[in-house]
Structures are given as structure tokens and as C-alpha cells.
BAMARKOL-467085 format. One record per residue: x, y, z of N, C-alpha, C in turn. Coordinates in steps of 0.2 Angstrom, whole numbers, plus 5000, padded with zeros to 4 digits. Each point is the difference from the previous one (the first is absolute). Layout:
<pts>
PT   n.east   n.north   n.up   ca.east   ca.north   ca.up   c.east   c.north   c.up
PT        X         Y      Z         X          Y       Z        X         Y      Z
...
</pts>
This chain:
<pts>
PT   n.east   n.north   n.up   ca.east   ca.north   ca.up   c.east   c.north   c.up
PT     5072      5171   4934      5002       5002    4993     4995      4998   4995
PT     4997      5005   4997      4996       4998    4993     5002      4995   4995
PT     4998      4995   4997      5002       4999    4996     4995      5000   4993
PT     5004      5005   4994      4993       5001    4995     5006      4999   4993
PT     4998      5004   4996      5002       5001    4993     5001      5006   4998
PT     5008      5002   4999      5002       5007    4998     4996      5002   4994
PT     4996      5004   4999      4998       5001    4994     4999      5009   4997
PT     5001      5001   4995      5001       5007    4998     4994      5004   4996
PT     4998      5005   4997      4995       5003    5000     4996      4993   4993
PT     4994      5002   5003      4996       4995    4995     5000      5003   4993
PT     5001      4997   4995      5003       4999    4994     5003      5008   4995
PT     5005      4998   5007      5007       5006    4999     5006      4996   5003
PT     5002      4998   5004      5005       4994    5001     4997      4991   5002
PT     5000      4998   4993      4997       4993    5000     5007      4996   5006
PT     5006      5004   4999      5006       4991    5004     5008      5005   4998
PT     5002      4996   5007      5005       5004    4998     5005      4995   5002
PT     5005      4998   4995      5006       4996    5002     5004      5004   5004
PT     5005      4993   5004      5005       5002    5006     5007      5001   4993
PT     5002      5007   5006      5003       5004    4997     5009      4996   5000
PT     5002      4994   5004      5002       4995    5001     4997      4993   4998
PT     5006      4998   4993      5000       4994    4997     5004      4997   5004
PT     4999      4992   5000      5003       4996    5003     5001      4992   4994
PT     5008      4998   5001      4999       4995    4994     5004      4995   5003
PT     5000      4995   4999      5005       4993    4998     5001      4997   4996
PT     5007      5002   4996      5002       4997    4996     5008      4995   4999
PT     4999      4995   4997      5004       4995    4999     5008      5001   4995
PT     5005      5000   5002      5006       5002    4998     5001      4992   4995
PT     5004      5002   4996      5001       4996    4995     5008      4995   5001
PT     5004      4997   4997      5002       4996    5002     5000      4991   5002
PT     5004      4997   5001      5002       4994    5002     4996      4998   5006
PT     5002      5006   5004      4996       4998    5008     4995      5006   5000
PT     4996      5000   4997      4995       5007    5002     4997      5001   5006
PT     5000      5007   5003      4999       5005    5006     4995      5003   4998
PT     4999      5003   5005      4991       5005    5002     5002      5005   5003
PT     4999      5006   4995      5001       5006    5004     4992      5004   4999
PT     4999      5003   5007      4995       5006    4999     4999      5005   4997
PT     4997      5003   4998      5002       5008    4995     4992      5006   5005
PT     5003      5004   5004      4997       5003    5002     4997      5008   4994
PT     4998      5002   4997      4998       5006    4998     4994      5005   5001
PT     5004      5005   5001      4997       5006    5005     4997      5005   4993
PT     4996      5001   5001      4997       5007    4994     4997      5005   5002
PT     5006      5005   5001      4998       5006    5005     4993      5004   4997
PT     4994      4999   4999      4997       5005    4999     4993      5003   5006
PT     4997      5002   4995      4995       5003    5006     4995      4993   5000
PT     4996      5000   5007      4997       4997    5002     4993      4998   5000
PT     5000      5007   4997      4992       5002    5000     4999      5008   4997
PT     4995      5002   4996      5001       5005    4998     4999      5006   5006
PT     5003      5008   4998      5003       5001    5007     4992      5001   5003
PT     4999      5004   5007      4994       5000    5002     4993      4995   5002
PT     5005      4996   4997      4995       4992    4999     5002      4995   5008
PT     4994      4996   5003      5000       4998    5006     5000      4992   4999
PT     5005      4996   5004      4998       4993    5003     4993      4998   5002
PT     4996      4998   4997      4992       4997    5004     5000      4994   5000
PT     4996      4998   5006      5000       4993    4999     4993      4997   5000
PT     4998      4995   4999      4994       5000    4998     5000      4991   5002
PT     4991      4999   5000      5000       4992    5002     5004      4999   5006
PT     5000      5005   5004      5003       4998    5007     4994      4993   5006
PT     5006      4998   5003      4998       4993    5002     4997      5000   5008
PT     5005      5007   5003      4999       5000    5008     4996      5004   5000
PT     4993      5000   4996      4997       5010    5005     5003      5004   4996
PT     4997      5006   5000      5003       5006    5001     5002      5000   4991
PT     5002      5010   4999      5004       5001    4994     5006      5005   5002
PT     5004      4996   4999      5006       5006    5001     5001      5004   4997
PT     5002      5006   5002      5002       5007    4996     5003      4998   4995
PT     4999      5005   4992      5005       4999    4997     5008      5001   5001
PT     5006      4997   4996      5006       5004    5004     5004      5000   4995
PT     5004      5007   5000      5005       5001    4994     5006      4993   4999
PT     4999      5000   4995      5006       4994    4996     5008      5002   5003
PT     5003      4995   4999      5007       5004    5004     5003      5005   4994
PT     5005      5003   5004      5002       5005    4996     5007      5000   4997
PT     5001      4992   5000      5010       5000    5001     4998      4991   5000
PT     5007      5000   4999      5000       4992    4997     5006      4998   5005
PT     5000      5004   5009      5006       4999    5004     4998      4991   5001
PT     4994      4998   5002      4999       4994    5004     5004      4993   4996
PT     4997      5002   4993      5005       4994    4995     5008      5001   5000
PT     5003      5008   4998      5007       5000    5000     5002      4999   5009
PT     4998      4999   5006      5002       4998    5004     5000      4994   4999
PT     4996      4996   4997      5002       4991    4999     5003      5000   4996
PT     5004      5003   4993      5005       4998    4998     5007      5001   5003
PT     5000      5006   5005      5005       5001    5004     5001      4994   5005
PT     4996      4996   5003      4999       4995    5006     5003      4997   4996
PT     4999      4998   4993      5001       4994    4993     5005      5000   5000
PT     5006      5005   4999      5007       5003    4999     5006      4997   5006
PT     4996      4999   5005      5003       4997    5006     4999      4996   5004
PT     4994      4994   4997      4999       4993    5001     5004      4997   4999
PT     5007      4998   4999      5003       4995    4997     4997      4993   5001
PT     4997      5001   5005      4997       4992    4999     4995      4998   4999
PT     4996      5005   4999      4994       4997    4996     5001      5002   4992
PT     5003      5007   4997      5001       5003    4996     5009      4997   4998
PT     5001      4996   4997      5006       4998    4998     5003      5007   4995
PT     4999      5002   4995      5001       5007    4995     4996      5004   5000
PT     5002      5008   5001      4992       5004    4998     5004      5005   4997
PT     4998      5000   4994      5002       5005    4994     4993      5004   5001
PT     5001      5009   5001      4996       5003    4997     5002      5006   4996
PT     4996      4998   4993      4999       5006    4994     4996      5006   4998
PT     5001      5004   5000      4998       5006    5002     4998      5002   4993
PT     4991      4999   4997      5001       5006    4993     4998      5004   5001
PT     5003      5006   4996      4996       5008    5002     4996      5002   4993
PT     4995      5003   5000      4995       5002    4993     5005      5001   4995
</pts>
């Protein structure tokens, strides 16, 4: 398995944030708690037609470019696993905005 640096067209996509925030935050109170805050930002991943490269690879070789994913299924199947972990996941509220 290569390992290099996902990079996008030279100076046409400098960086691109995950499209999943992740946080810990501190509940208020006498006895304060620590809850996670998961945040999903459905958007595109890359402009369309545009490829994953990777670059400064470490083992040899360059691997083909490859299409960005097209669906956000692999994260919404972890918040469905999250929904029925009781025991790792003590509560799991998910809120839904639409545009």
C-alpha cells in the first residue's frame, strides 16, 4: 500500500477540509459531562470531474488517479453502528438540516 499525500490540481485545489467535524464539548453544571458532537456537511468533495492523486508516495510506484467518493454512505453507516452501541454510545441524538 503507497503511502503519499492526497493532493489536487496545482494551484486549483490548495486543501480540502473533511467534510466530517468532530468535537468535545463540556456540559455545564455542578457535576459536568462530556459529550461528542459529530457534524456531517453534505457537500461535494471535490469539483465534479476532478480526481484523488496522491503524490510524495513512500513505497515506489504512482498510483492512478481515483474518483472522490460519491455518497457520504461509509460515515452515515457509523452513525447508524453509533445509534446502537449502547455501550459505548450511551445517547445518540441525530439532527437532520435540510438547505
Amino acid at each position: 500500500k503507497p503511502e503519499g499525500v492526497i493532493q489536487g490540481k496545482k494551484d486549483v485545489i490548495e486543501r480540502r477540509a473533511s467534510p466530517l467535524w468532530l468535537k468535545i464539548s463540556k456540559t455545564g453544571g455542578n457535576t459536568p459531562k462530556f459529550v461528542g458532537v459529530a457534524t456531517l456537511f453534505k457537500s461535494a468533495f471535490l469539483p465534479k470531474g476532478e480526481k484523488i492523486v496522491l503524490t510524495g508516495v513512500k513505497n515506489g510506484g504512482r498510483p492512478q488517479p481515483i474518483s472522490p467518493p460519491f455518497d457520504f454512505s461509509l460515515i452515515e453507516e457509523w452513525v447508524e453502528t453509533m445509534k446502537t452501541d449502547s455501550e459505548n454510545f450511551k445517547q445518540v441524538v441525530e439532527v437532520v438540516a435540510n438547505d
